[in-house]
Backbone as ProteinMPNN parsed JSONL, in Angstrom:
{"seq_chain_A": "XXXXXXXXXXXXXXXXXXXXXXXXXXXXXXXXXXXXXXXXXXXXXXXXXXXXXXXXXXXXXXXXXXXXXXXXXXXXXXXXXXXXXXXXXXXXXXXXXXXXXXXXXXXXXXXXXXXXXXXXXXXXXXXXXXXXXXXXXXXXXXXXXXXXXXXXXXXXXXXXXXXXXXXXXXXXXXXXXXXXXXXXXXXXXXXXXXXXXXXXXXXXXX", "coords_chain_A": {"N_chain_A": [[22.846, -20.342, 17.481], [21.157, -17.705, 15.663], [18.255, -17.72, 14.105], [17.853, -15.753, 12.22], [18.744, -13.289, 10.006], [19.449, -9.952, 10.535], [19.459, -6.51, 9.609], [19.707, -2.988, 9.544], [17.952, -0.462, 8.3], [18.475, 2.312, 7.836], [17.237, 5.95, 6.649], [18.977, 7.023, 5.191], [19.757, 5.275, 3.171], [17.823, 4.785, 1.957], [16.668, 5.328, -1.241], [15.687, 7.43, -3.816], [13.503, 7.334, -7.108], [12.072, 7.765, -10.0], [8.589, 7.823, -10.438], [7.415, 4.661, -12.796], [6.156, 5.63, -14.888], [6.55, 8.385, -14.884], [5.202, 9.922, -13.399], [5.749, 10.94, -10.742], [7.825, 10.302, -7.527], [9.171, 7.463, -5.758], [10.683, 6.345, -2.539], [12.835, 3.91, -2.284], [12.808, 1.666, -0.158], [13.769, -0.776, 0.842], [14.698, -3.228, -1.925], [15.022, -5.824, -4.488], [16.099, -7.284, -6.922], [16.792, -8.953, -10.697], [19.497, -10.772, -11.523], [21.745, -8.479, -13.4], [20.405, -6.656, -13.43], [19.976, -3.228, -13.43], [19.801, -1.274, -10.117], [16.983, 0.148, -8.635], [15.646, 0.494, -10.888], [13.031, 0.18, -13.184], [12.909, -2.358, -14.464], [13.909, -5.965, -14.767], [12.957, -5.803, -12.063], [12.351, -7.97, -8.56], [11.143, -7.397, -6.201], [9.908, -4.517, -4.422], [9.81, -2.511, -2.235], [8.899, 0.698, -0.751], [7.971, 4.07, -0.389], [5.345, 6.821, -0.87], [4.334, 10.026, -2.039], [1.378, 10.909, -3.372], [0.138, 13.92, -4.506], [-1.409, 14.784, -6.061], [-4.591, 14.257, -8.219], [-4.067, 11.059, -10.908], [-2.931, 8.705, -13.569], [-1.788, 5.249, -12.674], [0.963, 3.782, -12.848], [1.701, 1.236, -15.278], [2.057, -2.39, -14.599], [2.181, -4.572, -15.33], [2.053, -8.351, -14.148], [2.831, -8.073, -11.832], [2.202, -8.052, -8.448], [0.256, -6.118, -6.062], [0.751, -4.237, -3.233], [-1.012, -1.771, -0.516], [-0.972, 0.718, 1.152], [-2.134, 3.748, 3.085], [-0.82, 5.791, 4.742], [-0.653, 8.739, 5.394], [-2.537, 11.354, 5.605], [-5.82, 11.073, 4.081], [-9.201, 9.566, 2.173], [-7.726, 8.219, 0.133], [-9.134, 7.022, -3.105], [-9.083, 4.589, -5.855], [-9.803, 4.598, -8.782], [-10.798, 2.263, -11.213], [-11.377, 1.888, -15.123], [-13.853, 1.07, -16.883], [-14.46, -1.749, -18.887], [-15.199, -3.959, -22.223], [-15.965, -6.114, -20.918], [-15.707, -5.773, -17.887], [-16.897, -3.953, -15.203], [-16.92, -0.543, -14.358], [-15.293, 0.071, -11.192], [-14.247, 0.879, -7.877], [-11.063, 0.814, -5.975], [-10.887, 0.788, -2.873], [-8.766, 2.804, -0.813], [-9.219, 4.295, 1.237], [-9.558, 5.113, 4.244], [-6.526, 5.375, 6.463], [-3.983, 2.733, 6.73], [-4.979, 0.429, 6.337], [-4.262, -2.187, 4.479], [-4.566, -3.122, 1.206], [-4.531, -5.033, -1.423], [-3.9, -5.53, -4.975], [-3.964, -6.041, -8.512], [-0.901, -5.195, -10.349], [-1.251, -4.881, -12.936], [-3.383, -3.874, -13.575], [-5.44, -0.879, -15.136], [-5.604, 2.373, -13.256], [-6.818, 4.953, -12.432], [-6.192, 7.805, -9.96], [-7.999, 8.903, -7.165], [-8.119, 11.915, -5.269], [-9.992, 12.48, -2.369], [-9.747, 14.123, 0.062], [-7.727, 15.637, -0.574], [-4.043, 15.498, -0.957], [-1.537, 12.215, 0.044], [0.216, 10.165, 1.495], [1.38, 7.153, 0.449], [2.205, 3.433, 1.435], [4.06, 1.128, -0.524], [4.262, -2.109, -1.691], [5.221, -4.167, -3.651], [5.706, -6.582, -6.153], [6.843, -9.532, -8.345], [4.786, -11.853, -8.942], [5.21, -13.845, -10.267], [7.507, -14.704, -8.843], [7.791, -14.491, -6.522], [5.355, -14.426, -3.228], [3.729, -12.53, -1.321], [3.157, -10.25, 1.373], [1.557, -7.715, 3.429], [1.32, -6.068, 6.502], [-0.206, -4.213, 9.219], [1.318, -3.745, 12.724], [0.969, -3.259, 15.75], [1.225, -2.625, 19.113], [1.701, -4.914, 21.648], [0.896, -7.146, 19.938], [1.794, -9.999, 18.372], [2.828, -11.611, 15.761], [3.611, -14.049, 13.083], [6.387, -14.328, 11.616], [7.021, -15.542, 7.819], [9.554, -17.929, 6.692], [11.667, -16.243, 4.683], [11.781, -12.473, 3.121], [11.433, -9.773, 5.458], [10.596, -7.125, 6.068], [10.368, -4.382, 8.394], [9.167, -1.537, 8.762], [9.119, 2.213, 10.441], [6.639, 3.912, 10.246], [6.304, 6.62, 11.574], [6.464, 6.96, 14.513], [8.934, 5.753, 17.03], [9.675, 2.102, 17.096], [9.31, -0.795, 19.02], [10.086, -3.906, 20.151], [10.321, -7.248, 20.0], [12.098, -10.016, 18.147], [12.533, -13.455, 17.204], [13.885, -13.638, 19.693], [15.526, -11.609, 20.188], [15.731, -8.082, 21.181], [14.168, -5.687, 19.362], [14.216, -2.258, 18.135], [13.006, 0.227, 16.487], [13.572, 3.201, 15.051], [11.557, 6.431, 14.632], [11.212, 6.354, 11.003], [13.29, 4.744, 10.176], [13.932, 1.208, 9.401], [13.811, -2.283, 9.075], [15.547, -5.087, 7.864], [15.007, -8.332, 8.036], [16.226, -11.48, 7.699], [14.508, -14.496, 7.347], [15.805, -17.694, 8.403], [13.561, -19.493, 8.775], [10.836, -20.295, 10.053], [9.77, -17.254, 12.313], [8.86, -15.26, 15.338], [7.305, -12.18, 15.874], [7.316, -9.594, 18.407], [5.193, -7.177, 19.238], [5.904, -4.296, 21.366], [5.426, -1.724, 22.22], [4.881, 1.278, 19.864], [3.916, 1.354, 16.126], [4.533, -0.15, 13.603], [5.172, -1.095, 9.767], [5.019, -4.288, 8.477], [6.486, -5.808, 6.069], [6.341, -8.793, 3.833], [7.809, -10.972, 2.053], [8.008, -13.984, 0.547], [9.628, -16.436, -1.056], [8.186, -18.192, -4.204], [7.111, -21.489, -4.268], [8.458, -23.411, -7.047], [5.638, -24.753, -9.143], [4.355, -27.511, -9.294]], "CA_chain_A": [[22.79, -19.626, 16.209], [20.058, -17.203, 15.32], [17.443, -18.433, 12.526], [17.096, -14.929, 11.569], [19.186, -11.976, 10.066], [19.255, -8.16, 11.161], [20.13, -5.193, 8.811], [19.41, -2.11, 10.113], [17.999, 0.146, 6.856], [18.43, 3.931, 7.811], [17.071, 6.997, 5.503], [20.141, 7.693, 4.276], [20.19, 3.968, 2.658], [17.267, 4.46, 0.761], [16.864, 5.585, -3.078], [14.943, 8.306, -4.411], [13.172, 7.029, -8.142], [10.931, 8.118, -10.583], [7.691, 6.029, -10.998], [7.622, 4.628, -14.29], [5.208, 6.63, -15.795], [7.402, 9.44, -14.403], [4.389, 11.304, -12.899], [6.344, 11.275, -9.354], [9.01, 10.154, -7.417], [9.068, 7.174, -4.895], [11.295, 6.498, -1.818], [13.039, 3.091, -2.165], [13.488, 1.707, 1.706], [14.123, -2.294, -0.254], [14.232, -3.757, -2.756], [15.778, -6.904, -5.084], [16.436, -7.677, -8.695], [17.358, -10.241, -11.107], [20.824, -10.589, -11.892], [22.785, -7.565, -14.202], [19.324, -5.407, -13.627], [20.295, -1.797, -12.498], [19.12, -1.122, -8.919], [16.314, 1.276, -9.102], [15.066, 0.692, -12.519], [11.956, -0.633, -13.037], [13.207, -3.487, -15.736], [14.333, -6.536, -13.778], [12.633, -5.788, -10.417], [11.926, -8.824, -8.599], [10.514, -7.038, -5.209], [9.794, -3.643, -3.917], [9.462, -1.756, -0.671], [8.64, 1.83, -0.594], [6.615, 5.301, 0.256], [5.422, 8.105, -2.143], [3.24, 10.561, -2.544], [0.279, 11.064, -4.404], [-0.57, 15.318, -4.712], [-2.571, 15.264, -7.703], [-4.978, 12.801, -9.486], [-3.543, 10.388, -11.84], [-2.907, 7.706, -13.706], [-1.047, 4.815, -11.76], [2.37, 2.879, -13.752], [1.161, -0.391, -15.576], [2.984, -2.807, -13.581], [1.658, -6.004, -15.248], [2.904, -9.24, -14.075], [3.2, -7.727, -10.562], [1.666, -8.033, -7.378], [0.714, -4.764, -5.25], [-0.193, -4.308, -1.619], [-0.648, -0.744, -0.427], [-2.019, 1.114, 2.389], [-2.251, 5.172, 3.073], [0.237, 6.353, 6.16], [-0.881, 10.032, 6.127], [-3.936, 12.174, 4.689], [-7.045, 10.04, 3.759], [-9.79, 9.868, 1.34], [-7.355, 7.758, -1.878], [-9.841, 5.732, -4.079], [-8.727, 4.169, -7.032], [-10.264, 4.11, -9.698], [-10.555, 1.317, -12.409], [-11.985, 2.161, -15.91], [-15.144, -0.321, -17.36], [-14.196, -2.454, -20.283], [-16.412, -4.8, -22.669], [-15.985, -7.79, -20.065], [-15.702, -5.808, -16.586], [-17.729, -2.762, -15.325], [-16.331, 0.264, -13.673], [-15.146, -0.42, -10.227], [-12.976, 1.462, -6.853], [-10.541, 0.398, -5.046], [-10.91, 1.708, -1.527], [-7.95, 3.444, 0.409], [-9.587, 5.859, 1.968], [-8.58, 4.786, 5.625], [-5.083, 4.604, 6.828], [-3.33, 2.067, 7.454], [-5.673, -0.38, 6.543], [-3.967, -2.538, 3.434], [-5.654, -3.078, 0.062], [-3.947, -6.293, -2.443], [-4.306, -5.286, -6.155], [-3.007, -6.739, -9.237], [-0.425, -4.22, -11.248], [-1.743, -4.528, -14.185], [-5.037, -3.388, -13.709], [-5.983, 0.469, -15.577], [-6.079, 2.741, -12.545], [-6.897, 6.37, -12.245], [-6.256, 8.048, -8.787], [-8.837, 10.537, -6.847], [-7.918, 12.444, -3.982], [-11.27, 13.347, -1.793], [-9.616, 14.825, 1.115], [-5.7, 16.216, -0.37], [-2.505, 14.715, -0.908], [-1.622, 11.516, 0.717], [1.164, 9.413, 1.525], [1.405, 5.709, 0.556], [3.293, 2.452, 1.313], [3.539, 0.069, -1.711], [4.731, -3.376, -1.573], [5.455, -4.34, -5.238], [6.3, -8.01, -6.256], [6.77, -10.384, -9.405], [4.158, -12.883, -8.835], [5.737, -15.323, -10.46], [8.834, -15.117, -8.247], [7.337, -14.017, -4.796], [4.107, -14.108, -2.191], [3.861, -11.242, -0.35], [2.022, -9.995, 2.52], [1.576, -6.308, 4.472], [0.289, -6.303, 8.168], [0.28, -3.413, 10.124], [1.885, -4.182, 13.866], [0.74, -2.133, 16.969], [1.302, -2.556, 20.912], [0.584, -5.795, 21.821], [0.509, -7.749, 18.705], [2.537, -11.171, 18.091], [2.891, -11.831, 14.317], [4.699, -15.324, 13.128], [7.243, -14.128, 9.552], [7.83, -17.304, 7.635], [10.427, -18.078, 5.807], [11.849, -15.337, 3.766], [12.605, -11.549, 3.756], [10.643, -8.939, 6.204], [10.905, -5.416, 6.093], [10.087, -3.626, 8.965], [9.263, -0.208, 8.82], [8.28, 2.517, 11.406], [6.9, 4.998, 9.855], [5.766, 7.532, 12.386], [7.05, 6.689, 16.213], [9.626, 4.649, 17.223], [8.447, 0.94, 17.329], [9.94, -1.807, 19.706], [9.443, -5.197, 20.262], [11.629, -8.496, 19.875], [11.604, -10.92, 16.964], [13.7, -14.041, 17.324], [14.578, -13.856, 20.773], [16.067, -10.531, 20.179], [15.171, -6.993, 21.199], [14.138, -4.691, 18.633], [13.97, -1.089, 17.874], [13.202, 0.808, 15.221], [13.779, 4.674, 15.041], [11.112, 6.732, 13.346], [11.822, 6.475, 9.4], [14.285, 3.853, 9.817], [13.383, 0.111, 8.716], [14.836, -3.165, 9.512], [15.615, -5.98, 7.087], [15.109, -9.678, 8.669], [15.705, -12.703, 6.176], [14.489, -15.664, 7.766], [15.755, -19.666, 7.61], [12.441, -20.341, 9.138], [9.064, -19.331, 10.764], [10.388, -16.625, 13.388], [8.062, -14.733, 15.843], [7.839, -11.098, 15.695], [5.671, -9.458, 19.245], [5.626, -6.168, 19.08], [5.68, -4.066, 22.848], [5.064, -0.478, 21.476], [4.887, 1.721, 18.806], [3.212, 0.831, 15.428], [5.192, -0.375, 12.061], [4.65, -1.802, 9.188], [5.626, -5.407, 8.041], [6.197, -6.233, 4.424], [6.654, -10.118, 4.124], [8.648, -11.39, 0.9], [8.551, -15.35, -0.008], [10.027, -17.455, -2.727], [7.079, -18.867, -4.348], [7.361, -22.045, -4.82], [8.011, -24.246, -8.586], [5.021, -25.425, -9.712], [4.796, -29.432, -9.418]], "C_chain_A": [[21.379, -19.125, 15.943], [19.267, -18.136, 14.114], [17.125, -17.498, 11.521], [18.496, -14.004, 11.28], [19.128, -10.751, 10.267], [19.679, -7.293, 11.167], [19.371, -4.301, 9.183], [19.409, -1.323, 8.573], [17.654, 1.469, 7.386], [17.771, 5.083, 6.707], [18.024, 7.027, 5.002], [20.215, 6.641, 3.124], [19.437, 4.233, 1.47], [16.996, 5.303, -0.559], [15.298, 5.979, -3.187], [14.487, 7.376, -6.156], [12.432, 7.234, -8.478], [9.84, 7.316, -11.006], [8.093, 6.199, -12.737], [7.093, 5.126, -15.028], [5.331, 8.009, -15.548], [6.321, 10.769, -14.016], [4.31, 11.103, -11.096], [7.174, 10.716, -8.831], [8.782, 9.224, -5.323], [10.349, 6.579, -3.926], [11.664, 4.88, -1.784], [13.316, 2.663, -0.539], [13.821, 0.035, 1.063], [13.709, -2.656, -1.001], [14.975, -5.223, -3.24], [15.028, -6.762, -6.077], [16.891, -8.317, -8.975], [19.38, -9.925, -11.221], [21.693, -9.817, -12.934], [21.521, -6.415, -14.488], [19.72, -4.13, -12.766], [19.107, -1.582, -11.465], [18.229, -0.071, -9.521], [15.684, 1.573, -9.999], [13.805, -0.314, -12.282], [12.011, -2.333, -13.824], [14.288, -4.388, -14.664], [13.754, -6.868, -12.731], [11.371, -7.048, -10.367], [10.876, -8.59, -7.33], [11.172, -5.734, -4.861], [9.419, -3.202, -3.058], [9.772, -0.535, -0.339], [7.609, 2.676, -0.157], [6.546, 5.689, -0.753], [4.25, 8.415, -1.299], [2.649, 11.131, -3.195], [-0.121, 12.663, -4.075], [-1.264, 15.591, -5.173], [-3.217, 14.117, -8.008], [-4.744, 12.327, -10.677], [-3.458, 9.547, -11.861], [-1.462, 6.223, -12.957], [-0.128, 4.354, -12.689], [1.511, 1.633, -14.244], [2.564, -1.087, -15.291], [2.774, -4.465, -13.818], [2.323, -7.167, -15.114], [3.456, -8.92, -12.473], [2.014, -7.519, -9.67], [1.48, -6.721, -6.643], [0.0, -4.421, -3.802], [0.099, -2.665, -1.422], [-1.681, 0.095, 0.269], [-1.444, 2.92, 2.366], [-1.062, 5.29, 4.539], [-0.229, 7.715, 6.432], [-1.252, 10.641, 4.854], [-4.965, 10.755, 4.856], [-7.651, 10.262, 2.394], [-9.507, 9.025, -0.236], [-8.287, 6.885, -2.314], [-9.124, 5.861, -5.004], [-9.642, 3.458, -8.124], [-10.226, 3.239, -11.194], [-11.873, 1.654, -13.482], [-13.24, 0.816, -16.503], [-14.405, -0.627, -18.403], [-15.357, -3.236, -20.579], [-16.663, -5.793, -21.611], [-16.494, -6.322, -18.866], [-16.565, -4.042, -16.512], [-16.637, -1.435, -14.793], [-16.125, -0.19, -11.711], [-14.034, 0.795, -9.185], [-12.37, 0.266, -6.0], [-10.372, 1.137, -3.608], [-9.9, 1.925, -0.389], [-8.281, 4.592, 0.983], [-9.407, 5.975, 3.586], [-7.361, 4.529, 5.766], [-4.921, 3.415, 7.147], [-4.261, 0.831, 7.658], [-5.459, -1.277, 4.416], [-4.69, -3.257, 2.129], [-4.441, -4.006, -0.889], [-4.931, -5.612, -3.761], [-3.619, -5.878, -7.255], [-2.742, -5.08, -10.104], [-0.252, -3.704, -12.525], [-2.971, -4.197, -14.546], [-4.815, -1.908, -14.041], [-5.79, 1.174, -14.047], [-5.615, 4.251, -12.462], [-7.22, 7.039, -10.376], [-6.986, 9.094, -8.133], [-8.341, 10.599, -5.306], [-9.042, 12.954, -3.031], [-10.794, 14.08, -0.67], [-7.477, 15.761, 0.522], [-4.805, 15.388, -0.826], [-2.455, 14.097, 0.077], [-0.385, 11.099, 0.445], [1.291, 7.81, 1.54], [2.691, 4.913, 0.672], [3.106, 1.583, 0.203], [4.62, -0.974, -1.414], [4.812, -4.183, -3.126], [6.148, -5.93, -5.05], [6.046, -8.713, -7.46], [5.905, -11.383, -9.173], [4.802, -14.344, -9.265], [7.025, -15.845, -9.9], [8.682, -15.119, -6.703], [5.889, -14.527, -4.377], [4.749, -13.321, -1.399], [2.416, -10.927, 0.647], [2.595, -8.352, 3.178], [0.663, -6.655, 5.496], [0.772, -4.969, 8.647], [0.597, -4.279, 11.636], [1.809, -3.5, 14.904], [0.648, -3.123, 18.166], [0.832, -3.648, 20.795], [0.327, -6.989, 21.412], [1.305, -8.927, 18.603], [1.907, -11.364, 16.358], [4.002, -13.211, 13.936], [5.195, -15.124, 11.598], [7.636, -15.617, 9.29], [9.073, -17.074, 7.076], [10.55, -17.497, 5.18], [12.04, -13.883, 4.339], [11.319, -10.526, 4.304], [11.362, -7.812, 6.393], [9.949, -4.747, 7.259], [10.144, -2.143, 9.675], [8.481, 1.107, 10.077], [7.88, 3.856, 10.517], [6.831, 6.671, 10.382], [6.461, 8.033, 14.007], [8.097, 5.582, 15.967], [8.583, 3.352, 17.513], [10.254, -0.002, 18.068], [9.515, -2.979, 20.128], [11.083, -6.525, 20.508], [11.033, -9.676, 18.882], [13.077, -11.635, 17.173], [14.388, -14.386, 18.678], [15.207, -12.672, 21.174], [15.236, -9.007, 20.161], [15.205, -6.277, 19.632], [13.903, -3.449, 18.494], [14.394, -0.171, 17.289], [12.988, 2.264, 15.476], [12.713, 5.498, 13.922], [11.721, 6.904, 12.178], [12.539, 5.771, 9.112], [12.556, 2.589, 9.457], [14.216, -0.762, 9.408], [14.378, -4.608, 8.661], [15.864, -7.27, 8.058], [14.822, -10.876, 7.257], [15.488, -13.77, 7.246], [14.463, -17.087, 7.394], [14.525, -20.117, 7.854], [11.693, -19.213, 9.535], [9.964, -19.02, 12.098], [8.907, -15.926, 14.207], [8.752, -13.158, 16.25], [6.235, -10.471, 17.174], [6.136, -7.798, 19.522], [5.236, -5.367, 20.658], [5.311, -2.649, 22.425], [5.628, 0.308, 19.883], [3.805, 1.196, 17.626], [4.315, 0.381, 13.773], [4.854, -1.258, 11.512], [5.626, -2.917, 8.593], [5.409, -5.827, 7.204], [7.016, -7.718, 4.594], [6.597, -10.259, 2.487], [8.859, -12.449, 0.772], [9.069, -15.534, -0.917], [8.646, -18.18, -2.816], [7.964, -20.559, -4.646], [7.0, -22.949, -6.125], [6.248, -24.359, -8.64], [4.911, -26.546, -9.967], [4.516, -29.227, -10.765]], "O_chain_A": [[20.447, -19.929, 15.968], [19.744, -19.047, 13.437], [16.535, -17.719, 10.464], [19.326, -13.942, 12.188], [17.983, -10.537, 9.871], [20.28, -6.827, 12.134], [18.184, -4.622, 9.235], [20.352, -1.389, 7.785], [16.457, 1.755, 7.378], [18.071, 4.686, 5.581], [17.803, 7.087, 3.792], [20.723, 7.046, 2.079], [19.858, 4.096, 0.322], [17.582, 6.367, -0.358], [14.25, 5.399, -2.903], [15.41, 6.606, -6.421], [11.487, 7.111, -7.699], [9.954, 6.339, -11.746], [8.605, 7.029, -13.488], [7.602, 5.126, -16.149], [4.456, 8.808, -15.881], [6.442, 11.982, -14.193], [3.313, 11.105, -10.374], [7.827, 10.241, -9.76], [8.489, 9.755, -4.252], [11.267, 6.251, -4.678], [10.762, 4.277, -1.202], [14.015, 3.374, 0.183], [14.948, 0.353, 0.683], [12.49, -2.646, -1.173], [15.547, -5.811, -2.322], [13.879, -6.354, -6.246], [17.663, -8.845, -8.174], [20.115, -8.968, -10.975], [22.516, -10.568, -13.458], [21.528, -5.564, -15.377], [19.741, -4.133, -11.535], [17.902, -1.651, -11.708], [18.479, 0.519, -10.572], [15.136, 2.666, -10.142], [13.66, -1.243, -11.487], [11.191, -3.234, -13.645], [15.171, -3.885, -13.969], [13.849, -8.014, -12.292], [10.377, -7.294, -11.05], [9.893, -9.325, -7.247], [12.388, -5.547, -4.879], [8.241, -3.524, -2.907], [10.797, -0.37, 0.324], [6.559, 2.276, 0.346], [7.276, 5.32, -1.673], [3.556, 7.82, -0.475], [3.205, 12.044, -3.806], [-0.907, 12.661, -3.128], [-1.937, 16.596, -4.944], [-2.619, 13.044, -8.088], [-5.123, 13.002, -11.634], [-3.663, 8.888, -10.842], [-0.277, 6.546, -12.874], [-0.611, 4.638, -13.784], [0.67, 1.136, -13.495], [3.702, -0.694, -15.55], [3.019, -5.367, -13.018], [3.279, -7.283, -15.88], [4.428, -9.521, -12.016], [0.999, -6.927, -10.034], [2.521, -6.075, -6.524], [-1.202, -4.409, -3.54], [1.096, -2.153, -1.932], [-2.889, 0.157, 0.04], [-0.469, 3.262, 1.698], [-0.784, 4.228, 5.096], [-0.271, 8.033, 7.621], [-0.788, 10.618, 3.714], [-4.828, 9.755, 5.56], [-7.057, 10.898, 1.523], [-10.224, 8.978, -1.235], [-8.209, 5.779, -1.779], [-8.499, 6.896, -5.237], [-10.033, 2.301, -8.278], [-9.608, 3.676, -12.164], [-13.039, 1.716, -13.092], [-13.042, -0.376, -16.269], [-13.664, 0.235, -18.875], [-16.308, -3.379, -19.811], [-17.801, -6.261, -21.57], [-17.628, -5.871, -19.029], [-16.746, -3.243, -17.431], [-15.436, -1.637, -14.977], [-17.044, -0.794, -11.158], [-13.162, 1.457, -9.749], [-12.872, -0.758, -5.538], [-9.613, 2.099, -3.49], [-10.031, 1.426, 0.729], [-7.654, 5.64, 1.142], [-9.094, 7.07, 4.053], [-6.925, 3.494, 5.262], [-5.746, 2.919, 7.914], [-4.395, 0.261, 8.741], [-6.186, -1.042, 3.451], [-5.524, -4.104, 2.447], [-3.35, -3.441, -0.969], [-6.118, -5.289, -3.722], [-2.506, -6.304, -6.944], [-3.556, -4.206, -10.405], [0.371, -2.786, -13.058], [-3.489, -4.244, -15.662], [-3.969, -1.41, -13.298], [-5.829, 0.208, -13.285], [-4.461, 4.679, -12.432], [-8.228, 6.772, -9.722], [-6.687, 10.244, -8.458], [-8.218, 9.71, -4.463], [-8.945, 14.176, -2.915], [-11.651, 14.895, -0.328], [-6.519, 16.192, 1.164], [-5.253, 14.27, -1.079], [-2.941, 14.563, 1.107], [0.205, 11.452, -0.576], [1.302, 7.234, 2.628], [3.813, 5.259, 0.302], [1.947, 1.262, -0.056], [5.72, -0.677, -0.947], [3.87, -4.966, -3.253], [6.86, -6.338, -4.133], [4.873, -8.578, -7.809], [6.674, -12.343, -9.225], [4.834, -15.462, -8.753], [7.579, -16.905, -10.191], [9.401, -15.696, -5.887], [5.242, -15.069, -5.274], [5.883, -13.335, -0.92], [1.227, -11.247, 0.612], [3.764, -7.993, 3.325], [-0.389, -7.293, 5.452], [1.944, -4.613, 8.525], [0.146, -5.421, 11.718], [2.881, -2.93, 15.104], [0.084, -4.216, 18.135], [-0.182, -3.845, 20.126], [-0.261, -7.846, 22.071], [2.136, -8.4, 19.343], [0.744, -11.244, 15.973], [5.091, -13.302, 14.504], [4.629, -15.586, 10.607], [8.195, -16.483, 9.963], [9.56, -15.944, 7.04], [9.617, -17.61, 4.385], [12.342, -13.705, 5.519], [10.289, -10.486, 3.631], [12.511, -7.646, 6.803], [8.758, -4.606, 6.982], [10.787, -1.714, 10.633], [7.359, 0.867, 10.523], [8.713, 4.693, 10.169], [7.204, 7.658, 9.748], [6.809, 9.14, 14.419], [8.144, 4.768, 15.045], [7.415, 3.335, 17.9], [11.459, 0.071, 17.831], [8.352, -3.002, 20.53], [12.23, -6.517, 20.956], [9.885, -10.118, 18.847], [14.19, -11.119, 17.277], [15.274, -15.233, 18.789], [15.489, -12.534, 22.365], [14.33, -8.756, 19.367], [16.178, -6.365, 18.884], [12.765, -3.386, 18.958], [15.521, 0.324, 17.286], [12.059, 2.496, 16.25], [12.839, 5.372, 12.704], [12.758, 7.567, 12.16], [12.824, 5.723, 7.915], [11.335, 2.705, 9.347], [15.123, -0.4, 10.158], [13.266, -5.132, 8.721], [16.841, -7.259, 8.807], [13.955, -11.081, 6.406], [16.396, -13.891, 8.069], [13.718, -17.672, 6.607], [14.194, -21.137, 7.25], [11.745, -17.985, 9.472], [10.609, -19.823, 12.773], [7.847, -16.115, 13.609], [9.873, -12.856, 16.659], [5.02, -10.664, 17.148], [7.226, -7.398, 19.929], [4.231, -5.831, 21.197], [4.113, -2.859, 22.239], [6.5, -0.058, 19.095], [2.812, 0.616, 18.065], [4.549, 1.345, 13.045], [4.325, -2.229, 12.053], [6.781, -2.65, 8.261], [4.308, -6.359, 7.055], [8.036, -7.853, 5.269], [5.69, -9.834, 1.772], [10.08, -12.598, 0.792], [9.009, -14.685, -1.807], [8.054, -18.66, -1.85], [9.099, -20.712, -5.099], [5.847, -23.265, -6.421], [5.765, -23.7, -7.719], [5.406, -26.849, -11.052], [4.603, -30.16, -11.563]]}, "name": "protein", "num_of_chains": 1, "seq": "XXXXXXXXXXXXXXXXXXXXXXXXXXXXXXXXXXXXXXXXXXXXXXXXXXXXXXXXXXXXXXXXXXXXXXXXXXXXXXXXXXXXXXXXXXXXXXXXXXXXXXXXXXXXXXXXXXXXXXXXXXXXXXXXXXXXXXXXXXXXXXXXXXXXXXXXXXXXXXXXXXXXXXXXXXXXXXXXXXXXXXXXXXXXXXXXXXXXXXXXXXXXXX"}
């Protein structure tokens, strides 16, 4: 018996939505919600796993009470900017390299500058108080160990192949692939490059 599950998440699967501050429109590839919360809505959501992109500079969704991981896929140049308050000064957050992931909390102020164009991001969205989360990129080569819980693996560019579990894998550019795991699985990737969004249960609080 495997230790792991293996849903295959196609384009067609995933869900178009407007951010919440309805200044654009991002590409659901997974997600989860509490119980009688409409898919897709921001009210409820317990974890997110999507793209967008950013054309213009603006202000980001307040998202407080949520976790956010989030790396560039294509263009360069995004900083994020956070406004000064009495306590804290002015400050960036630096995505200006691809594919090189940046942890933020979603309730922080943040105004977006473009120095090179329109860009394309991945965001990894999560309830803190219900999840730990993690983003890794995964290229040629690479052995990665998913614990316990759900992994989203996305390609976003090239096909990506590998084997996680014992089992071959391969992912089709733009597709994804949902793995829940009973345990710590090993994920080694043989080519391509995709990205791996990692989804725990936090646990109680003694």
């Amino acid at each position: 018996m495997s230790d792991a599950n293996f849903t295959p998440l196609p384009p067609e699967s995933f869900r178009r939505t407007p951010w919440k501050n309805g200044g654009g429109v991002t590409i659901d590839i997974a997600d989860a919600y509490r119980e009688g919360a409409a898919p897709g809505s921001w009210e409820g959501m317990i974890w997110r796993f999507g793209r967008t992109s950013i054309v213009a500079p603006g202000p980001f969704s307040d998202l407080t009470g949520y976790e956010r991981l989030q790396l560039v896929i294509a263009g360069s140049g995004l900083v994020l900017e956070t406004p000064a308050s009495l306590e804290i000064p002015a400050s960036e957050i630096d995505l200006r390299k691809p594919f090189k992931p940046v942890r933020y909390d979603g309730g922080t102020p943040i105004v977006s500058r473009l120095e090179n164009g329109p860009v394309e991001v991945v965001n990894l969205i999560a309830d803190r108080a219900l999840c730990e989360i993690d983003l890794i990129v995964a290229t040629t080569g690479q052995n990665a160990v998913l614990s316990a819980g759900n992994h989203v693996i996305y390609a976003p560019e090239n096909a990506f192949t590998g084997s996680c579990d014992g089992k071959p894998v391969r992912i089709e550019p733009g597709h994804a692939l949902l793995i829940e795991a009973r345990i710590a699985v090993s994920l080694q990737a043989a080519t391509g490059l995709a990205l791996v969004a990692t989804i725990a249960q936090r646990s109680p609080a003694a």
